[in-house]
C-alpha positions in Angstrom: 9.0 37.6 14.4 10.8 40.8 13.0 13.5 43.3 14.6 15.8 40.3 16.3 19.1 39.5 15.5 20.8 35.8 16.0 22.3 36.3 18.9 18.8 37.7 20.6 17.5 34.8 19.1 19.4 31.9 20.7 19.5 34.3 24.3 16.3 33.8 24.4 15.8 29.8 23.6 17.9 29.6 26.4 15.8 31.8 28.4 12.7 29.4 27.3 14.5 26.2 27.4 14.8 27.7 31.5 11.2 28.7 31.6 9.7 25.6 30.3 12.0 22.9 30.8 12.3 22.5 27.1 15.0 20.2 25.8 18.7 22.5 26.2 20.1 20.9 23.1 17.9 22.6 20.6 18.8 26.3 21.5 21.0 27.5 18.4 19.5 29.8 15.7 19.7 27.0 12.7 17.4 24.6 14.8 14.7 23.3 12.1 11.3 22.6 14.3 9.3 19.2 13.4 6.9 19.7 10.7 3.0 19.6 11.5 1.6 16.7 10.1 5.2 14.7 11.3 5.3 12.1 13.9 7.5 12.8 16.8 9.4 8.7 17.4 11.9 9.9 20.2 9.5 8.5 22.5 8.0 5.7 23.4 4.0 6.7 21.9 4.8 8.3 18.9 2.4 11.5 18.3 1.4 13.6 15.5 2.7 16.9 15.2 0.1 20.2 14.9 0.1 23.7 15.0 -2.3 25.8 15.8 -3.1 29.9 14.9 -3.4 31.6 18.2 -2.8 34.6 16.6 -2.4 36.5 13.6 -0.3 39.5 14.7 3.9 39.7 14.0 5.8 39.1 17.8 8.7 41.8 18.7 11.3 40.8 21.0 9.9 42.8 23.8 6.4 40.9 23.3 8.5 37.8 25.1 8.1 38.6 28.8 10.7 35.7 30.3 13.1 36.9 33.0 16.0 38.7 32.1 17.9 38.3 35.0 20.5 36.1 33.2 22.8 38.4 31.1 22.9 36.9 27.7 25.9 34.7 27.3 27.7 35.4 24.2 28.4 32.6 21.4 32.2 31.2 22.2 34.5 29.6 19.2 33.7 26.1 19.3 36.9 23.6 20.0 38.5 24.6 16.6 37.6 27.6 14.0 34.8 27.1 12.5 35.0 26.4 7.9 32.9 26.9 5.6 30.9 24.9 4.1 31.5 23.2 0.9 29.7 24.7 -1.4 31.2 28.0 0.4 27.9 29.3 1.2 28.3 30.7 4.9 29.4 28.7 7.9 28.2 25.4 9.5 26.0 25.5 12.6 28.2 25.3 16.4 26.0 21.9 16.6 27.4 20.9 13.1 31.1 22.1 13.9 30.4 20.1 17.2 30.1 16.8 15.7 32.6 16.9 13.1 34.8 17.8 15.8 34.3 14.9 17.6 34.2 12.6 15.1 37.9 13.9 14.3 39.2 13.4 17.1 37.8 10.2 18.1 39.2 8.8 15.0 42.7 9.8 16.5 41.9 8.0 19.3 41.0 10.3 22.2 38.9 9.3 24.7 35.0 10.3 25.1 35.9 11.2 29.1 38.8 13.6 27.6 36.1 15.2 25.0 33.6 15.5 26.9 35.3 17.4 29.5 36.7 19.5 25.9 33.6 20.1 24.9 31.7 21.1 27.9 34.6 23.6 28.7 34.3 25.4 25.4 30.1 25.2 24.7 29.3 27.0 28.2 26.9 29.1 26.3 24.8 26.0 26.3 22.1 26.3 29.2 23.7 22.6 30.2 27.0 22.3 28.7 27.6 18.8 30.5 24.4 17.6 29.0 25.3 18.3 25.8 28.5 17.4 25.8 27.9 13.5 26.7 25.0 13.5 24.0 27.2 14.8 20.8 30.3 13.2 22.2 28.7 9.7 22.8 26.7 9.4 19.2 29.9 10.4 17.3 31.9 8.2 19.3 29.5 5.0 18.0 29.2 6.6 14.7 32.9 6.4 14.2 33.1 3.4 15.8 30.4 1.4 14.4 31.5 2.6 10.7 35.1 0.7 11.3 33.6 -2.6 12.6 34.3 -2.1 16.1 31.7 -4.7 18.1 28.4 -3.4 18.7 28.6 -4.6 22.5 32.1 -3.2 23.1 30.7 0.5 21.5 27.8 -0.1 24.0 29.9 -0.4 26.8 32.2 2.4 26.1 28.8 4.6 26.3 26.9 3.6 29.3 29.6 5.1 31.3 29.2 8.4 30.0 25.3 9.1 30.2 23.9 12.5 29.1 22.3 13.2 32.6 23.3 11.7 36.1 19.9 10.0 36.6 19.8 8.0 33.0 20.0 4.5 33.0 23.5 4.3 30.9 23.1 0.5 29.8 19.2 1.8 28.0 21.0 4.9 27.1 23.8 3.4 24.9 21.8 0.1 23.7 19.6 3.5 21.9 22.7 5.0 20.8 23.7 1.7 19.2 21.2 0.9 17.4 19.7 4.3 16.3 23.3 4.3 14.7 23.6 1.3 13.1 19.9 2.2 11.7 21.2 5.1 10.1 24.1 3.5 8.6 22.2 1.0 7.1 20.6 3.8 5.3 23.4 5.1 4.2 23.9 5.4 0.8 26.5 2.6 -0.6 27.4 1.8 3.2 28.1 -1.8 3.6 27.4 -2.6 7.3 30.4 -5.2 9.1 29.8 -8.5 9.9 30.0 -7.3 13.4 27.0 -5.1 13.2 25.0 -7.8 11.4 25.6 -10.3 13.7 24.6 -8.0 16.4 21.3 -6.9 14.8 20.9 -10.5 14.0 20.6 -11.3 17.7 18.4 -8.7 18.8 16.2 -10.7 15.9 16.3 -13.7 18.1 16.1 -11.9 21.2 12.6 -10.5 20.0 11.5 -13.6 18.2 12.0 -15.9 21.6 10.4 -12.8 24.2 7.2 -13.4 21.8 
């Protein structure tokens, strides 16, 4: 696609997210799509990814005929400025700046309720700031809690209060949360996963083992 700038971008993949009910979360101009050939796991049948050649022409922002009664919203500072990053080569993404965010301040001990409400204040470009919000508040809350022991269930708990939209089931929504996190520490590189985490996994092991 030629002749559009990053702002026109992410205007309108929020204007498409609107139009197709596509997920609001993945609207910021750094998105990387899932490759073709890739299995898409977020849901409960996994499917392969393809793409298909519909055309073979170059798209201009004008070809994109989705409603423009919405002024754009323009990108807002997220909670803190924005660094580079370490190899000084530009700036993080707003999703990346999100999260480490988070994670900081969790670590000091705010609340999720008292970030979230941060968070959804300062990312109203987001087509559902609220929605958004929960979801990066939530993971880095059990990332940083899961990485310093805390108990699996207690982590869970703290979650299911908070889910990302008012209809989720908070209980299912944190028990994913929990574990997709604890999977992804265990990969890790040198991280040694707490008794607390083990013993948890450990009893989903027997829970599955006596359901068969």
């Amino acid at each position: 696609m030629n002749g559009i700038n990053q702002e026109q971008a992410e205007s309108l993949q929020r204007r498409m997210v609107q139009e197709f009910g596509a997920d609001p979360a993945a609207t910021d101009s750094a998105r990387v799509l899932r490759l073709p050939g890739f299995f898409n796991k977020k849901y409960e049948q996994p499917f392969r990814v393809s793409a298909e050649a519909k055309a073979s022409v170059t798209y201009q922002l004008g070809d994109f005929k989705l409603s423009q009664d919405q002024s754009p919203v323009p990108p807002r500072e997220s909670p803190a400025p924005r660094a580079q990053t370490a190899s000084g080569r530009g700036q993080r993404s707003a999703s990346e700046h999100d999260w480490n965010w988070a994670t900081r301040r969790l670590d000091r001990g705010e609340s999720i309720e008292t970030l979230v409400q941060k968070l959804t204040d300062y990312r109203d470009d987001k087509p559902n700031p609220g929605y958004y919000a929960r979801r990066t508040v939530t993971r880095a809350y059990a990332h940083v809690a899961l990485s310093r022991g805390e108990d699996p269930q207690e982590v869970m708990r703290a979650i299911s209060t908070h889910p990302p939209r008012p209809y989720d089931n908070g209980e299912q929504y944190a028990r994913a949360v929990v574990e997709e996190t604890l999977a992804k520490l265990n990969r890790s590189k040198g991280h040694e996963v707490s008794s607390a985490a083990q013993a948890y996994q450990h009893t989903q092991q027997l829970v599955l083992a006596v359901a068969r």
